[in-house]
C-alpha positions in Angstrom: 100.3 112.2 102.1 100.7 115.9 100.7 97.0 116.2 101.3 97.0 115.7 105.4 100.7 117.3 105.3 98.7 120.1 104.4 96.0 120.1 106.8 98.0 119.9 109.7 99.4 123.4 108.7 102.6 121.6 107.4 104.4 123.9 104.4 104.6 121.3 101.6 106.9 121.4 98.7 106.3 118.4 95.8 108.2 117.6 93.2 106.1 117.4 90.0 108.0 116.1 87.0 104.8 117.0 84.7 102.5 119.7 84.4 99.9 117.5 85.2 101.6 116.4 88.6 102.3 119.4 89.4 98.4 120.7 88.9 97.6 118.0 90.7 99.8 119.5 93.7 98.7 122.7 93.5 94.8 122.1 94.0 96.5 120.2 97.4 97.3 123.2 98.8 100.8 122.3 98.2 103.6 124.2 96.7 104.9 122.2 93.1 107.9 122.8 92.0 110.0 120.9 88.8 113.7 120.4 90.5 114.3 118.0 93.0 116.9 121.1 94.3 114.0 123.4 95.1 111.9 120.7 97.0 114.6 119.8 99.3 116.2 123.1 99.8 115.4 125.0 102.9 113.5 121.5 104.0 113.6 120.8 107.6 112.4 117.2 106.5 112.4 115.7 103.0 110.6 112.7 102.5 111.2 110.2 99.5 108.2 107.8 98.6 108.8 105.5 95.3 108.9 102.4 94.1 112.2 100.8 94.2 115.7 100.6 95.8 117.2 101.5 92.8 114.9 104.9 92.7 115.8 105.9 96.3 119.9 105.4 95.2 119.1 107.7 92.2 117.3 110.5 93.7 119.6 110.8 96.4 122.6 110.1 94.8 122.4 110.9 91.0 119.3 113.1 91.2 121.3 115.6 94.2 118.7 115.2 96.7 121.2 114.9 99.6 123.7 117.4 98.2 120.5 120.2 98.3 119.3 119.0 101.9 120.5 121.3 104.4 122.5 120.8 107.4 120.3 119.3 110.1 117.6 118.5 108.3 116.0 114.8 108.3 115.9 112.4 105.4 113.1 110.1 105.8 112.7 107.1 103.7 109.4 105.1 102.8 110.3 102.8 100.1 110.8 98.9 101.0 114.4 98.3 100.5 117.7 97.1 101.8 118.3 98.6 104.9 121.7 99.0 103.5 120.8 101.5 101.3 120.0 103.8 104.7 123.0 103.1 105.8 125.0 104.0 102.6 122.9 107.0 102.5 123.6 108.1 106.0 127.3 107.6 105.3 127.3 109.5 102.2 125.5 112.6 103.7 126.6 112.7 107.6 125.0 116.8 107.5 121.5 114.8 107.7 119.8 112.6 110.0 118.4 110.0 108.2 115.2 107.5 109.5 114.1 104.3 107.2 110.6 105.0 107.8 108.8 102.0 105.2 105.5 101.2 105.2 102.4 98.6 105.8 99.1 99.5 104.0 97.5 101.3 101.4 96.5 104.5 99.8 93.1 104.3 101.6 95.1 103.6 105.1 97.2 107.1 104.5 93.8 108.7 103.4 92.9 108.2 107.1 95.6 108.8 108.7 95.8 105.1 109.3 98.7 104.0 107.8 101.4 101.8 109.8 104.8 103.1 109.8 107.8 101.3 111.1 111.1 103.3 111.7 114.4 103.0 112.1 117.1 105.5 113.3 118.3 107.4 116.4 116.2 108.5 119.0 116.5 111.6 118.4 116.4 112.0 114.6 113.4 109.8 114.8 111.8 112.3 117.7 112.5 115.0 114.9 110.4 113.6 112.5 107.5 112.4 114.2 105.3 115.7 113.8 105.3 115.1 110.4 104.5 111.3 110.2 102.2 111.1 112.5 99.9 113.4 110.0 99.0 110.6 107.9 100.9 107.8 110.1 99.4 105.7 113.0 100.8 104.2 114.4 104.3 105.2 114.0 106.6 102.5 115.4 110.2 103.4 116.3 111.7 99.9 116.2 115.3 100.1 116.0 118.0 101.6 115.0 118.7 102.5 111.3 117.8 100.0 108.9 115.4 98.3 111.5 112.5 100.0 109.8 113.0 98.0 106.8 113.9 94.2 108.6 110.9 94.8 110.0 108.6 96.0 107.1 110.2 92.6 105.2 109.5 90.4 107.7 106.1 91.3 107.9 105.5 91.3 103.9 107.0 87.7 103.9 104.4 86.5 106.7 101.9 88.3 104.3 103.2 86.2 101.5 103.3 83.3 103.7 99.3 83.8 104.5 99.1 83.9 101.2 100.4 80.9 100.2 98.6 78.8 102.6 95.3 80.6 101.8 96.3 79.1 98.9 96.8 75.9 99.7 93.2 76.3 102.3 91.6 76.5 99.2 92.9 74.0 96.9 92.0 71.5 100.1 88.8 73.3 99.7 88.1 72.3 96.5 89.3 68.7 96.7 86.7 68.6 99.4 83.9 70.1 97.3 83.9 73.2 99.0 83.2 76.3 97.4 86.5 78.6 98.0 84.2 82.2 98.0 82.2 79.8 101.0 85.3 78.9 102.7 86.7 82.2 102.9 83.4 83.7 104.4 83.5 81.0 106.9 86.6 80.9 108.2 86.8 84.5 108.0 84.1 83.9 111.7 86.8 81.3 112.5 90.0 80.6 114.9 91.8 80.9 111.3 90.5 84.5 110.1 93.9 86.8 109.7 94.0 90.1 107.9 95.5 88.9 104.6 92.1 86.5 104.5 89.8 89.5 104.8 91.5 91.0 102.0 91.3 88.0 100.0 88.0 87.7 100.9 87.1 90.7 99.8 88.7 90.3 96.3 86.7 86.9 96.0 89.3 84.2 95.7 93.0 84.3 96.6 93.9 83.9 92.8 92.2 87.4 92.2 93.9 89.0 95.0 97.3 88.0 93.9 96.5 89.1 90.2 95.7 92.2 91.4 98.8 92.9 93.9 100.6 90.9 92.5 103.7 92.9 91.0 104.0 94.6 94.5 104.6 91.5 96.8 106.3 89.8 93.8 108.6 92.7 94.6 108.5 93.3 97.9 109.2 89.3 98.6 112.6 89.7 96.1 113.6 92.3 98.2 112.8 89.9 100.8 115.0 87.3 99.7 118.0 89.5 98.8 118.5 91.2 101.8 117.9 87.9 104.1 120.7 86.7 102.0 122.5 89.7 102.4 122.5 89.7 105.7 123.4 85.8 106.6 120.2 84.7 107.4 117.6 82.9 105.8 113.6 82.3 105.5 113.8 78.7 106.6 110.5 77.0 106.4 109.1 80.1 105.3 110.7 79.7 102.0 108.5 77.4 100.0 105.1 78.9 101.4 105.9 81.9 100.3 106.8 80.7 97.3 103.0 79.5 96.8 101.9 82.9 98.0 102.8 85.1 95.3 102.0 82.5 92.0 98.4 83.7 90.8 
């Protein structure tokens, strides 16, 4: 992200909590800096990219983030949460527009510019930020209204999971037919039931493999799931127990 920030003539500021972070910064093209304070100040956009809920809460909150943010400026947030966290930030700090901006692909997707974003927020907040996405986003989906970034985002990791799960289940039939699962997936990968969560499997050589490897992610990414469902009054329905069967390795 820093790296095409930089290339479309962007000024970047990182926060580095290391020396070795913020080296790593520097040979970007990108300012480093060690406070959080000096990242955000004087940002027109600041954009926060970890792992957890619980890690967006503290480095807005605890870490001062929003109270260094200036007026106007636009929060933008990546991680896969609860949309309610957006909106408890928003209420917190109404001096910034803020846009639940999560997710769907990889590191290599962002190294091309690739990478799907899907955001939620007000039209105009979300016109605002778009220059800035868009140079390592595409496409970059407005879908709703804040917090609809992130209902979308975990819907589409629990129809991931749920590929996954009856990938799962494809090739346990597979076996129990005395087909090789490595055979089935390059097969059906030509078939009416190739997907993109088969390619990737595919690629990793069974679905076991894939799960092992990704595992902690859409372990963590379907809790989410589940919590905020809940949360919200709804439910997964018969989505449930597939998923379920998706993200066991």
């Amino acid at each position: 992200m820093v790296h095409r920030l930089v290339d479309a003539g962007h000024e970047v500021r990182v926060l580095g909590r290391t020396d070795e972070a913020r080296q790593a910064v520097t040979e970007l093209g990108a300012t480093a800096v060690a406070e959080l304070a000096d990242a955000a100040a004087r940002a027109d956009v600041a954009v926060v990219c970890v792992f957890t809920d619980d890690q967006v809460k503290r480095v807005c909150f605890d870490d001062g983030l929003l109270a260094a943010m200036p007026s106007g400026a636009a929060l933008v947030l990546h991680t896969t949460g609860s949309p309610r966290t957006a909106e408890a930030i928003a209420a917190e700090a109404p001096h910034v527009a803020v846009v639940d901006a999560p997710v769907s692909g990889g590191p290599h997707d962002v190294a091309a510019g690739r990478i799907a974003l899907f955001l939620g927020g007000a039209d105009d907040a979300v016109a605002g930020v778009q220059p800035v996405l868009s140079a390592y986003g595409d496409p970059v989906l407005h879908v709703g209204p804040l917090g609809s970034g992130q209902k979308v985002k975990l819907i589409n990791n629990v129809l991931f999971a749920a590929q996954l799960g009856l990938l799962s289940e494809a090739a346990r039939l597979a076996a129990g037919l005395g087909i090789d699962e490595a055979a089935l997936l390059g097969a059906v990968a030509h078939g009416s039931g190739a997907s993109r969560a088969l390619g990737m499997v595919a690629n990793a050589g069974s679905v076991a493999s894939f799960v092992s490897a990704v595992g902690e992610f859409i372990g963590k990414d379907v809790a989410v799931a589940r919590a905020t469902v809940a949360e919200l009054g709804g439910e997964l329905g018969a989505l449930d127990e597939v998923v379920s069967a998706g993200i066991r390795p």
